[in-house]
PAPA-897773 format. One record per residue: residue number from 1; residue in one letter; x, y negated, z negated of N, C-alpha, C, O in turn. Coordinates in nm, 3 decimals, decimal comma. Each point is the difference from the previous one (the first is absolute). Layout:
{num->NUM residuo->A n.X->X n.Y->Y n.Z->Z ca.X->X ca.Y->Y ca.Z->Z c.X->X c.Y->Y c.Z->Z o.X->X o.Y->Y o.Z->Z}
...
//
This chain:
{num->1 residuo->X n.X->1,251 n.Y->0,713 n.Z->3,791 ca.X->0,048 ca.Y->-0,078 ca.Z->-0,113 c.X->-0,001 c.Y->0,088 c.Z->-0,124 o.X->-0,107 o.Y->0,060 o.Z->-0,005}
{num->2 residuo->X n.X->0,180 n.Y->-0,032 n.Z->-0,088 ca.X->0,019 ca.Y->0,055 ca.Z->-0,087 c.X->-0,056 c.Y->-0,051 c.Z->-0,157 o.X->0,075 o.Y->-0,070 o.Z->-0,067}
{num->3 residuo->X n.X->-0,155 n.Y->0,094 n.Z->0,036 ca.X->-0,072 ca.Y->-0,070 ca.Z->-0,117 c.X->-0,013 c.Y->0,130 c.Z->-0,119 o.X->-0,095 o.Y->0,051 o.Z->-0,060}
{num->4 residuo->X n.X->0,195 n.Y->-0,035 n.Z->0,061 ca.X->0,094 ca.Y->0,066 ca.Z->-0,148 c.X->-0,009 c.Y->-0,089 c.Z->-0,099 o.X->0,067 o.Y->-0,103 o.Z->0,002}
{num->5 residuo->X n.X->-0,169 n.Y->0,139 n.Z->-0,123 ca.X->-0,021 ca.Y->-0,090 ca.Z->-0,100 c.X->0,129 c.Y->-0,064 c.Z->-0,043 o.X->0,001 o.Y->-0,123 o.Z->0,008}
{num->6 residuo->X n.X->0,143 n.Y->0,202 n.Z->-0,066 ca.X->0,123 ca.Y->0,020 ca.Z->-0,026 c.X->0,028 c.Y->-0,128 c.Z->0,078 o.X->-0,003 o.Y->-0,116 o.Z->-0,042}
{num->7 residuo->X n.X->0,033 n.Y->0,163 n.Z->0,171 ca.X->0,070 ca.Y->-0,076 ca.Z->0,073 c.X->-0,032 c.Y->-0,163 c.Z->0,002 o.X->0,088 o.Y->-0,084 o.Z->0,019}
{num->8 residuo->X n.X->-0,200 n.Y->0,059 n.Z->-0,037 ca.X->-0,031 ca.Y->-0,147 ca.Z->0,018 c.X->-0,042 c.Y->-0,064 c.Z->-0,113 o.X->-0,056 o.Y->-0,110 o.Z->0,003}
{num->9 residuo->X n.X->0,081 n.Y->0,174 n.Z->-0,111 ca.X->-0,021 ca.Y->-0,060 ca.Z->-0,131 c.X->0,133 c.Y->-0,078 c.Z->-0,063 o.X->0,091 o.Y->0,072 o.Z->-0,041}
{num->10 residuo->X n.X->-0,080 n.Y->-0,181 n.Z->0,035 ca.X->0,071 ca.Y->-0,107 ca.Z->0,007 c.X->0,105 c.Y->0,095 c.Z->-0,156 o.X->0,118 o.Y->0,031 o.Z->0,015}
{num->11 residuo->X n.X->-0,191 n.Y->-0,004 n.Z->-0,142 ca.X->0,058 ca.Y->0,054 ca.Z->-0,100 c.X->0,001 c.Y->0,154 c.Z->-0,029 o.X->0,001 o.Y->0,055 o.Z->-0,111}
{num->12 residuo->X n.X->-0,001 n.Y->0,005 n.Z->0,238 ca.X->0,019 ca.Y->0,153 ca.Z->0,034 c.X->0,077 c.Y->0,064 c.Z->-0,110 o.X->0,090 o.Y->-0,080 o.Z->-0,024}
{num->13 residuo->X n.X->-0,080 n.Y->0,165 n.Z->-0,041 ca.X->0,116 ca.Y->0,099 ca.Z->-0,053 c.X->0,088 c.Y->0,027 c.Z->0,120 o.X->-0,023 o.Y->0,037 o.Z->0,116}
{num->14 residuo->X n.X->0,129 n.Y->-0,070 n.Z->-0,183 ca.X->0,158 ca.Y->0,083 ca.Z->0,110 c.X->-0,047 c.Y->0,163 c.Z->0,084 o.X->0,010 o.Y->0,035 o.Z->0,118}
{num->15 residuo->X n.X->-0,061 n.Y->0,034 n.Z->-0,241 ca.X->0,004 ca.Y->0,113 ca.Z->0,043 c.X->-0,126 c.Y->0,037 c.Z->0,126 o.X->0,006 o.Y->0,110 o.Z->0,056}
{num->16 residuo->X n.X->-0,081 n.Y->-0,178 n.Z->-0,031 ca.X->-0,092 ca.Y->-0,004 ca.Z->0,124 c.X->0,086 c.Y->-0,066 c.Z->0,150 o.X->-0,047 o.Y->0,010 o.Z->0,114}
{num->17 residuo->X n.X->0,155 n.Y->-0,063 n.Z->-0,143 ca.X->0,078 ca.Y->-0,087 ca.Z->0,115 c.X->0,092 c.Y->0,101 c.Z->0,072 o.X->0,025 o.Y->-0,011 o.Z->0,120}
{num->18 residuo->X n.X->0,025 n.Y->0,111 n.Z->-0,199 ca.X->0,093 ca.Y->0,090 ca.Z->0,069 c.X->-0,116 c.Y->0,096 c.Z->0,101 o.X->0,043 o.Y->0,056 o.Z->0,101}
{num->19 residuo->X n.X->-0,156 n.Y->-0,047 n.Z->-0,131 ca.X->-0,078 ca.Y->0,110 ca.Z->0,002 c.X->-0,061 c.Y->-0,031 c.Z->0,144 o.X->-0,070 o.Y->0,078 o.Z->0,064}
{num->20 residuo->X n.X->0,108 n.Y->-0,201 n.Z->-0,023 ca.X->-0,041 ca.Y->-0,029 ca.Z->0,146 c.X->0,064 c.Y->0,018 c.Z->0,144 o.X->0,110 o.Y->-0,054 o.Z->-0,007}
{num->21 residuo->X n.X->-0,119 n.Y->0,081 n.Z->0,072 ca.X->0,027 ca.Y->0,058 ca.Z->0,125 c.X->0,069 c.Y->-0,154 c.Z->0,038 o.X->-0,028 o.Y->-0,108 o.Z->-0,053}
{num->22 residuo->X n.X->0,130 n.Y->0,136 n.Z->0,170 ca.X->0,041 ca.Y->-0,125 ca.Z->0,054 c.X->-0,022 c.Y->-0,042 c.Z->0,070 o.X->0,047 o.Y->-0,108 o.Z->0,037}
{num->23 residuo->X n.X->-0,156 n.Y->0,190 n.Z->0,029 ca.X->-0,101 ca.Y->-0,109 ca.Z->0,097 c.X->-0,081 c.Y->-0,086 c.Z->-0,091 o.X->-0,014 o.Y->-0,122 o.Z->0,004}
{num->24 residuo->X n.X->-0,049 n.Y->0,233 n.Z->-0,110 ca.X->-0,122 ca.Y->-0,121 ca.Z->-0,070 c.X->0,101 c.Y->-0,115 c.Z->-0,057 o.X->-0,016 o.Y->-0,121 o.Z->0,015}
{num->25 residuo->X n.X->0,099 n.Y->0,170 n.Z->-0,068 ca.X->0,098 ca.Y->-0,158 ca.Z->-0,085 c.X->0,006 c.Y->-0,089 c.Z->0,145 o.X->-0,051 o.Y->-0,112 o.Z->-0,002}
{num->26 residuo->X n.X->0,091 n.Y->0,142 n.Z->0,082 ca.X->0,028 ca.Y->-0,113 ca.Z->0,133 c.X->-0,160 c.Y->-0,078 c.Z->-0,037 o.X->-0,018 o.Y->-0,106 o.Z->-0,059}
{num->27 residuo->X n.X->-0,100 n.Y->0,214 n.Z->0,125 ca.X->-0,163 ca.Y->-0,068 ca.Z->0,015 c.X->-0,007 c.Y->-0,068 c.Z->-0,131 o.X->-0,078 o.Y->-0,095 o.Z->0,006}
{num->28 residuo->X n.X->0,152 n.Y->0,115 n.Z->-0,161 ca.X->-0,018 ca.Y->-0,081 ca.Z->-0,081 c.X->0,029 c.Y->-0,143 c.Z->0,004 o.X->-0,070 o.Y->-0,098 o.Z->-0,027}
{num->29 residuo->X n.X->0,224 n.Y->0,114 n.Z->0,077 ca.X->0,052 ca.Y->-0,105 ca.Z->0,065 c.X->-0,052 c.Y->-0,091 c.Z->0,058 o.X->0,047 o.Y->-0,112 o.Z->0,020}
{num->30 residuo->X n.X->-0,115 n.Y->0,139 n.Z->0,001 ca.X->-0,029 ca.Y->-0,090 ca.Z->0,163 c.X->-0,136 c.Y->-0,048 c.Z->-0,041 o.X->-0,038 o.Y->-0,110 o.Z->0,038}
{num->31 residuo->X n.X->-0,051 n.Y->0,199 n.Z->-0,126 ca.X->-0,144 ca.Y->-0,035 ca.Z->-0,006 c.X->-0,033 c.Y->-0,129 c.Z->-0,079 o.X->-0,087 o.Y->-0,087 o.Z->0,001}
{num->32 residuo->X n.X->0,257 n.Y->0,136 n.Z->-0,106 ca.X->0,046 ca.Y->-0,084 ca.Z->-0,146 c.X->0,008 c.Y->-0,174 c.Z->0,021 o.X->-0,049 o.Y->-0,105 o.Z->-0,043}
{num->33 residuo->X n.X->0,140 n.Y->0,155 n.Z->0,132 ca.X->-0,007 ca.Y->-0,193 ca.Z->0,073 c.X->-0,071 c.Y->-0,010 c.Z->0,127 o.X->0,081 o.Y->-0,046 o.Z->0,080}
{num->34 residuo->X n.X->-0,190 n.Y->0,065 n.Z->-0,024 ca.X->-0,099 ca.Y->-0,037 ca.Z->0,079 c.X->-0,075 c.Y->-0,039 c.Z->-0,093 o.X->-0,029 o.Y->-0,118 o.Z->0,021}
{num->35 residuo->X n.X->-0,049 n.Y->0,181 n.Z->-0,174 ca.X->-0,088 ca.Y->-0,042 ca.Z->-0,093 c.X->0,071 c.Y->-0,182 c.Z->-0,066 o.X->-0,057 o.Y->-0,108 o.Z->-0,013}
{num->36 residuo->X n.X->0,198 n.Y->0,151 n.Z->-0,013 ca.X->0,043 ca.Y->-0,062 ca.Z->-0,050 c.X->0,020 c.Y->-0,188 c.Z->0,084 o.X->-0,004 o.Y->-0,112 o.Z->-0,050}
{num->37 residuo->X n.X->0,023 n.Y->0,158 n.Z->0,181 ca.X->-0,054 ca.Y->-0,121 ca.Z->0,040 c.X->-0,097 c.Y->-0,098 c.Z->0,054 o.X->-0,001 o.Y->-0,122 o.Z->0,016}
{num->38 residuo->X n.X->-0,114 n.Y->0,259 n.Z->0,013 ca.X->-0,122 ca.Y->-0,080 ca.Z->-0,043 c.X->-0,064 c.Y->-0,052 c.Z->-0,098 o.X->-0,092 o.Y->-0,081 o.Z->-0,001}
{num->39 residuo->X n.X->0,174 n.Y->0,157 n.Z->-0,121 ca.X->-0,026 ca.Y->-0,144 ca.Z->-0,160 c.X->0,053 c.Y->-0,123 c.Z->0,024 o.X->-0,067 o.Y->-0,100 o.Z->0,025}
{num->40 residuo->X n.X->0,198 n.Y->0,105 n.Z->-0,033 ca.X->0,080 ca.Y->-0,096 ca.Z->0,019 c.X->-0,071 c.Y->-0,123 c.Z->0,118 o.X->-0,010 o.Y->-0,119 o.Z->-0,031}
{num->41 residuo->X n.X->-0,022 n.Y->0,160 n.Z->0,132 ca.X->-0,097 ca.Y->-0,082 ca.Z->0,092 c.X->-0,184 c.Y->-0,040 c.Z->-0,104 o.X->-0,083 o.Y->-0,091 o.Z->0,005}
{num->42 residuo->X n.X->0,093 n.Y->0,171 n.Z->-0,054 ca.X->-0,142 ca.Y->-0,022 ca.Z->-0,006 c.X->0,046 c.Y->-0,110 c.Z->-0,178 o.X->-0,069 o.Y->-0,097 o.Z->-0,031}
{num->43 residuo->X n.X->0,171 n.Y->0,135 n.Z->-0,043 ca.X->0,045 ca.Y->-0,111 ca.Z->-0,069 c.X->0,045 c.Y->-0,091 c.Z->0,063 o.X->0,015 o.Y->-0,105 o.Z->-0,062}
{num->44 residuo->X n.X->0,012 n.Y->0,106 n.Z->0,164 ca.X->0,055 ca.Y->-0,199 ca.Z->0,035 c.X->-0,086 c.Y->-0,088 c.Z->0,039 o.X->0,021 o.Y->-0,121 o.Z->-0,009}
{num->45 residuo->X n.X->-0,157 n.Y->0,189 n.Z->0,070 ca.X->-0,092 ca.Y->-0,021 ca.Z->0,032 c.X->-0,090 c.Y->-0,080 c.Z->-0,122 o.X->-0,046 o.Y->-0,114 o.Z->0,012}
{num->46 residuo->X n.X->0,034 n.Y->0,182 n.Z->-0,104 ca.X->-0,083 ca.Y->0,028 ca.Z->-0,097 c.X->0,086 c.Y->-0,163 c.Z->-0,072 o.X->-0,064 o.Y->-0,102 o.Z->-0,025}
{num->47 residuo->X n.X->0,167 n.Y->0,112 n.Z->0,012 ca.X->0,095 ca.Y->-0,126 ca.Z->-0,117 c.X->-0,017 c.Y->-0,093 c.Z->0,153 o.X->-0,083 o.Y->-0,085 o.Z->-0,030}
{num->48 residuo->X n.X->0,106 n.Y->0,073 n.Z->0,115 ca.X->-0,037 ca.Y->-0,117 ca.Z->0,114 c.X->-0,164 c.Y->-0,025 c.Z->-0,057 o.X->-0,018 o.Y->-0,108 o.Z->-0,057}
{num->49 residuo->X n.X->-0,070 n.Y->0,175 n.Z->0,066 ca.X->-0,118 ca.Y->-0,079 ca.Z->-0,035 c.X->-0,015 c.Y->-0,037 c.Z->-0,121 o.X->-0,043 o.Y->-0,110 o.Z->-0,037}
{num->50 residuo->X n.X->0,072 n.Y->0,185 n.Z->-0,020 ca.X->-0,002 ca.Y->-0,074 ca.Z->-0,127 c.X->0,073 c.Y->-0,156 c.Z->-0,028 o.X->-0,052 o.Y->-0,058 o.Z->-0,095}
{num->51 residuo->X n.X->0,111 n.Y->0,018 n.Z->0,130 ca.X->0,100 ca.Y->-0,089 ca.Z->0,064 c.X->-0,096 c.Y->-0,128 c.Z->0,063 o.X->-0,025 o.Y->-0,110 o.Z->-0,049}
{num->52 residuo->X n.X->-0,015 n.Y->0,165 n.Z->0,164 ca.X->-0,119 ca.Y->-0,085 ca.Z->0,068 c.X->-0,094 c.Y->-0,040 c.Z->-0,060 o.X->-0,051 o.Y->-0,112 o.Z->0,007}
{num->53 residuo->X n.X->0,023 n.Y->0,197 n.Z->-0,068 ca.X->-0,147 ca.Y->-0,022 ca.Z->-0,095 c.X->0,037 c.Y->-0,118 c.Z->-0,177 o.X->-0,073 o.Y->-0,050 o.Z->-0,086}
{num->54 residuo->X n.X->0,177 n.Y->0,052 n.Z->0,105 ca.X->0,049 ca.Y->-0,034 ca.Z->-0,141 c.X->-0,049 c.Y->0,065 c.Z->-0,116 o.X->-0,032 o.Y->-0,071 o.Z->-0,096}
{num->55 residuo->X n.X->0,024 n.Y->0,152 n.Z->0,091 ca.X->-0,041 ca.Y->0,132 ca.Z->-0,076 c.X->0,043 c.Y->-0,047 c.Z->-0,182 o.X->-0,060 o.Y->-0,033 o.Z->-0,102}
{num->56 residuo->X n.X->0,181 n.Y->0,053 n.Z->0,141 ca.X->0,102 ca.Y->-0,016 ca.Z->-0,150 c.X->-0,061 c.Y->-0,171 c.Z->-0,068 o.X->0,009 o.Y->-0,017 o.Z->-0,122}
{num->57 residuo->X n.X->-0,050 n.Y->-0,065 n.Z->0,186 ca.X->-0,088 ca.Y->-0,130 ca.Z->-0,085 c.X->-0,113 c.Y->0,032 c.Z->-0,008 o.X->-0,044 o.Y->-0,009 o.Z->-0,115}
{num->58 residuo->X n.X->-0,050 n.Y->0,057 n.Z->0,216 ca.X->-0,104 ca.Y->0,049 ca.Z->-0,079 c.X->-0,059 c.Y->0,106 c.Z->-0,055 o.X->-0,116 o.Y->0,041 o.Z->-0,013}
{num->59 residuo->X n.X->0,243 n.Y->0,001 n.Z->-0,022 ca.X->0,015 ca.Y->0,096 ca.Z->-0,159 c.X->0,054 c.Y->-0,016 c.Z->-0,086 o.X->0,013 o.Y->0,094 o.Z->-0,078}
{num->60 residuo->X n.X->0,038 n.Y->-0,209 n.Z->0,053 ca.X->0,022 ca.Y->-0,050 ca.Z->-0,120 c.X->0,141 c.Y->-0,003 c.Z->-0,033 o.X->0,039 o.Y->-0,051 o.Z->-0,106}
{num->61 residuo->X n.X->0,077 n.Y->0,127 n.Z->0,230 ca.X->0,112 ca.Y->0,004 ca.Z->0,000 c.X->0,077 c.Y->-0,089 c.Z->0,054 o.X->-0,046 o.Y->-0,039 o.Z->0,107}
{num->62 residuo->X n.X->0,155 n.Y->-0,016 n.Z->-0,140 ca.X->0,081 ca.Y->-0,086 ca.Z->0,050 c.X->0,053 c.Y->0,009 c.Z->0,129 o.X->0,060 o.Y->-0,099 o.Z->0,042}
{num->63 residuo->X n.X->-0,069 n.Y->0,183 n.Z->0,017 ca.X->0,063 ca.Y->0,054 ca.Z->0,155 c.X->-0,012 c.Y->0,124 c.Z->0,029 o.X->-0,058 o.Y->0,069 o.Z->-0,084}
{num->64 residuo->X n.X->0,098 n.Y->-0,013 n.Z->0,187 ca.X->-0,009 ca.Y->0,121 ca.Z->0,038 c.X->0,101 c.Y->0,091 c.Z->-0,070 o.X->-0,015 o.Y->0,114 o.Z->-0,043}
{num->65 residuo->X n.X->0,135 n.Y->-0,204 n.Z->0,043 ca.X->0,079 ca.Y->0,086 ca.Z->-0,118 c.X->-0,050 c.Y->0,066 c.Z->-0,091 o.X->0,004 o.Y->0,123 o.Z->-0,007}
{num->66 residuo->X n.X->-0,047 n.Y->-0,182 n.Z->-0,055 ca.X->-0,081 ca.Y->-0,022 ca.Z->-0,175 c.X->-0,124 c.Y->0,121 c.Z->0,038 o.X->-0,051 o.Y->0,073 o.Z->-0,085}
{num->67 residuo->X n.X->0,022 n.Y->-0,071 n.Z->0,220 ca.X->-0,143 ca.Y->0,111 ca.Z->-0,002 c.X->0,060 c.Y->0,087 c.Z->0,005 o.X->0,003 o.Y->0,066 o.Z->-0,103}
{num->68 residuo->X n.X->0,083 n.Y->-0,012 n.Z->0,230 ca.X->0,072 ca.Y->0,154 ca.Z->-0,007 c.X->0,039 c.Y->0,044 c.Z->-0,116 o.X->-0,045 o.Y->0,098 o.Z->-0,058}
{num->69 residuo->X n.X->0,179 n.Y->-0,210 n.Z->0,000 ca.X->0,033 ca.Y->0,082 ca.Z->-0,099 c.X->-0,109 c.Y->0,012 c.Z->-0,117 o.X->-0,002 o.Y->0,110 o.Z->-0,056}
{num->70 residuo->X n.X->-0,064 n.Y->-0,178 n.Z->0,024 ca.X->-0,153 ca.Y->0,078 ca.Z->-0,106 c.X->-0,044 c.Y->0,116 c.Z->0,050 o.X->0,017 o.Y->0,088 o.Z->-0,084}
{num->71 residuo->X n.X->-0,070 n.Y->-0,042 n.Z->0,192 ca.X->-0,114 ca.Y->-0,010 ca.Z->0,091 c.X->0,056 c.Y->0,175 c.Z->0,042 o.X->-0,070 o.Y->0,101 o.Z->-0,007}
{num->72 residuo->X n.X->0,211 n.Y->-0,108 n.Z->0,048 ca.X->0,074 ca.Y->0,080 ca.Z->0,038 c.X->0,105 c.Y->0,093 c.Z->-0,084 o.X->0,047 o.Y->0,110 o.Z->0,031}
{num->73 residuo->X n.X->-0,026 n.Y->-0,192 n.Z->-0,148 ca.X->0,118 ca.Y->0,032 ca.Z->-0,065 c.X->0,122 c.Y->0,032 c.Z->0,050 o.X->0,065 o.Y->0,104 o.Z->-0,010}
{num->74 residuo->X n.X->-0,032 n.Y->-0,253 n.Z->0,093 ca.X->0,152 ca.Y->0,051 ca.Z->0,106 c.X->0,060 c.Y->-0,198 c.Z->-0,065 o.X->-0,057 o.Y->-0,100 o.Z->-0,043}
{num->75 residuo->X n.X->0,189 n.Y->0,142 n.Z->0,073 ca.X->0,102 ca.Y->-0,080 ca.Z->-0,057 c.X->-0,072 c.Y->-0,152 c.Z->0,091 o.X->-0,091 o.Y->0,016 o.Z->0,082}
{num->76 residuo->X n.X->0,145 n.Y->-0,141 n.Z->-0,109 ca.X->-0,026 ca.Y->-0,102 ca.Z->0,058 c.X->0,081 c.Y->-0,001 c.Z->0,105 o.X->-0,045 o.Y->-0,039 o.Z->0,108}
{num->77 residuo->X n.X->0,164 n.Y->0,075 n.Z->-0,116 ca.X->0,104 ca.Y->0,061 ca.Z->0,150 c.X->-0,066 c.Y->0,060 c.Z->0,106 o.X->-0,014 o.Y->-0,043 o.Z->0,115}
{num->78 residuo->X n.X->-0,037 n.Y->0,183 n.Z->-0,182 ca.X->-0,111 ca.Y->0,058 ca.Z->0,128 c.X->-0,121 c.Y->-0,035 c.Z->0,044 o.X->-0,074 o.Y->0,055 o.Z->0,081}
{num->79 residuo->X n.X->0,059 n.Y->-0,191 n.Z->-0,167 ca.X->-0,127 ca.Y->-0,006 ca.Z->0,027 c.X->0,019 c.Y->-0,111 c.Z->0,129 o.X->-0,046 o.Y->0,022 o.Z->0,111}
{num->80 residuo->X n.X->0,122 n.Y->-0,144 n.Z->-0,146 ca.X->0,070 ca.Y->-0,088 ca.Z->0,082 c.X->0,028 c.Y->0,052 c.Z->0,151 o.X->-0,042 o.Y->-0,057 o.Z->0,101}
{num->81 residuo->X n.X->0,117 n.Y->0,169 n.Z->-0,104 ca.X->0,028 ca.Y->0,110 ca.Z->0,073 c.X->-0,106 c.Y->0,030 c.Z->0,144 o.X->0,008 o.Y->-0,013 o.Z->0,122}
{num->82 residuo->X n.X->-0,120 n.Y->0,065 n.Z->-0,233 ca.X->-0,127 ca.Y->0,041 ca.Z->0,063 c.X->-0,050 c.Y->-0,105 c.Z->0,087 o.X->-0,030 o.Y->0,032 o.Z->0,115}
{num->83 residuo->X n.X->0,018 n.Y->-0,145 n.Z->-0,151 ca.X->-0,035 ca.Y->-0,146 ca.Z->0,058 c.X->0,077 c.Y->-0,042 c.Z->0,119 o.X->-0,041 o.Y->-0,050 o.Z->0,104}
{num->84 residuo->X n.X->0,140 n.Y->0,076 n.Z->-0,134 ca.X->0,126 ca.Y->-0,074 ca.Z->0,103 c.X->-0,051 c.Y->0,126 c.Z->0,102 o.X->0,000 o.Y->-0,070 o.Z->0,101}
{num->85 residuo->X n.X->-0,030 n.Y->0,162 n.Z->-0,067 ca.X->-0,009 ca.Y->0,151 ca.Z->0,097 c.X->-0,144 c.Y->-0,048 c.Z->0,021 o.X->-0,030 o.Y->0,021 o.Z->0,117}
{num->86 residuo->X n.X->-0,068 n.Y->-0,077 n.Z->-0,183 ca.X->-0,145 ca.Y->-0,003 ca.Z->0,081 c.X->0,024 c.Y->-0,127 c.Z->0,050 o.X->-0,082 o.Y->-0,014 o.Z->0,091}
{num->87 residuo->X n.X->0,140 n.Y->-0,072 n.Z->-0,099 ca.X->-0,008 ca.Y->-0,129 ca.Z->0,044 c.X->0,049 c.Y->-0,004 c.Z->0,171 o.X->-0,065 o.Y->-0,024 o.Z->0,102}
{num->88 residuo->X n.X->0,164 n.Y->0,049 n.Z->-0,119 ca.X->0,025 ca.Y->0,026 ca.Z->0,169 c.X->-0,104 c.Y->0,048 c.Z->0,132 o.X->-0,005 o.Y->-0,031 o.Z->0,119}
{num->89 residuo->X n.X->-0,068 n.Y->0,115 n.Z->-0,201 ca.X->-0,061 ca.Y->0,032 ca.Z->0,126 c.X->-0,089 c.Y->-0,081 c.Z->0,021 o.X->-0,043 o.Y->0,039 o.Z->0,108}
{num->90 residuo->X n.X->-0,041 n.Y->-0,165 n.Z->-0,147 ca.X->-0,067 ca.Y->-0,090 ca.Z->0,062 c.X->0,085 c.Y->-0,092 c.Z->0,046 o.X->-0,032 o.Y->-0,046 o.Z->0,110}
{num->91 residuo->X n.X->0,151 n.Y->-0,006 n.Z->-0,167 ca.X->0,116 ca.Y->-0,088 ca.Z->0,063 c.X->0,079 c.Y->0,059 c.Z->0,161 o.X->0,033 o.Y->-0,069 o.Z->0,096}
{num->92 residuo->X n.X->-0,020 n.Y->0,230 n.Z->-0,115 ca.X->0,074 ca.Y->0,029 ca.Z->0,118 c.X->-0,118 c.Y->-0,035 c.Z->0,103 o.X->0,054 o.Y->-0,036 o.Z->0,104}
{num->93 residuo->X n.X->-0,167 n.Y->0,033 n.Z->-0,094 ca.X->-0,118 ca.Y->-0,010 ca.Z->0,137 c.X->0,000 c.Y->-0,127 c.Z->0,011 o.X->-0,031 o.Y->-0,053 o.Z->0,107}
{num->94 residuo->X n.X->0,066 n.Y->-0,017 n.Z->-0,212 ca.X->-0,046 ca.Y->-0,182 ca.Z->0,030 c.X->0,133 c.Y->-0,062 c.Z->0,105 o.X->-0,006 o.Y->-0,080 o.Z->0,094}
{num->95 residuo->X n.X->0,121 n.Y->0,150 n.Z->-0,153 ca.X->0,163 ca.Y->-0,033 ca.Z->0,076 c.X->-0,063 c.Y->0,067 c.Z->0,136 o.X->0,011 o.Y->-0,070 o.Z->0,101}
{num->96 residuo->X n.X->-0,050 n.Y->0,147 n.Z->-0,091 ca.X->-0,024 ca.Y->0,031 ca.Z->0,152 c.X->-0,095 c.Y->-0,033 c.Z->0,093 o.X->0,005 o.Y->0,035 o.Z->0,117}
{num->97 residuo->X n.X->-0,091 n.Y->-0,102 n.Z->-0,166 ca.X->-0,126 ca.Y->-0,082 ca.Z->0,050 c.X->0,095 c.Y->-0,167 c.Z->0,003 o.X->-0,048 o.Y->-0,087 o.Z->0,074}
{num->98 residuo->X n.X->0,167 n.Y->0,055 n.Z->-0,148 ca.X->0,081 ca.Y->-0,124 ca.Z->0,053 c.X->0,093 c.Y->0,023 c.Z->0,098 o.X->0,038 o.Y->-0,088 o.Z->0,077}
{num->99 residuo->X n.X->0,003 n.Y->0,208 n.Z->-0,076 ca.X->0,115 ca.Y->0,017 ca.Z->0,120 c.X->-0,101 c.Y->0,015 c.Z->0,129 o.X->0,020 o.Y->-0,076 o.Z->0,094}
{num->100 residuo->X n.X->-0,098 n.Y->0,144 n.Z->-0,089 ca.X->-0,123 ca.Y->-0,005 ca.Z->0,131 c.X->-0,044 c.Y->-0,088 c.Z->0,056 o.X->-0,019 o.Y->-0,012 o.Z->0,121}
{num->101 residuo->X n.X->-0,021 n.Y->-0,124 n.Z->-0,282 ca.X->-0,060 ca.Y->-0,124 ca.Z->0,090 c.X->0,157 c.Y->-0,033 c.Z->0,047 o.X->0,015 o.Y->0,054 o.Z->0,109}
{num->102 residuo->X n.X->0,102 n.Y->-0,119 n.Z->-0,147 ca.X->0,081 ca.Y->-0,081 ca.Z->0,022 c.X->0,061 c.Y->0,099 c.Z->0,115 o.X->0,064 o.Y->-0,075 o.Z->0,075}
{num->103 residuo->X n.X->-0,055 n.Y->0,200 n.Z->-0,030 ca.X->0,041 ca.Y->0,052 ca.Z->0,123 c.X->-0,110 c.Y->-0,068 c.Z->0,078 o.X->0,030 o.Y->-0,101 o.Z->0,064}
{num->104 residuo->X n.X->-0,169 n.Y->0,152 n.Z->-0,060 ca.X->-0,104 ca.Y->-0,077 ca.Z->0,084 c.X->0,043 c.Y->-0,145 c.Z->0,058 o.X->-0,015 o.Y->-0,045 o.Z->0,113}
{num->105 residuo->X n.X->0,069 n.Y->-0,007 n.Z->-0,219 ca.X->-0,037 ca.Y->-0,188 ca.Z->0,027 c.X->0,141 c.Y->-0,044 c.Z->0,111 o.X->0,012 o.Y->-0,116 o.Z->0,041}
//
C-alpha cells in the first residue's frame, strides 16, 4: 500500500500528484475509496442510531435534520439524504424476514 503523505492528503499541492508513479496513483486509487467506504458505512450506521435512539429530541433539536445540519454543517438536503441511505438497511432485513415467513406459510 502506498502511504505517500502527498498522495493521500485529501488537499495535496498539484505539484506532489505528478510526482507519483502509476502504480502508486492506481494503490491511491483504490486505497482512496476502500477508506472512503468504510466512512460512508460507518456514517449510515452512526445517523441510523442516532435515529433509534431519538437522539435529535433529546438534544434539544427538532429532528435529525436539525442535528446534522448543526452538528455537521451539511445542507438540510444532505442531511435528509444521509437519513434516507441509513434507513434502509434495517427496513431491507425486515422485507426479508416477510418474504421468508409468507414463502414458509
Amino acid at each position: 500500500m502506498n502511504t505517500h503523505s502527498i498522495a493521500l492528503a485529501p488537499d495535496a499541492p498539484a505539484p506532489g500528484w505528478p510526482g507519483l508513479t502509476d502504480v502508486d496513483l492506481l494503490r491511491t486509487l483504490v486505497e482512496t475509496e476502500r477508506r472512503r467506504k468504510r466512512l460512508d458505512a460507518a456514517m449510515r450506521a452512526a445517523v441510523a442510531e442516532a435515529e433509534r435512539r431519538g437522539l435529535a429530541a433529546d438534544t434539544g433539536y427538532r429532528d435529525t435534520v436539525d442535528l446534522l445540519t448543526d452538528l455537521l454543517r451539511i445542507s438540510a438536503n444532505e442531511a435528509r439524504r444521509r437519513i434516507e441511505c441509513a434507513a434502509p438497511q434495517a427496513r431491507s432485513r425486515s422485507r426479508k424476514v416477510w418474504k421468508v415467513l409468507a414463502a414458509a406459510s
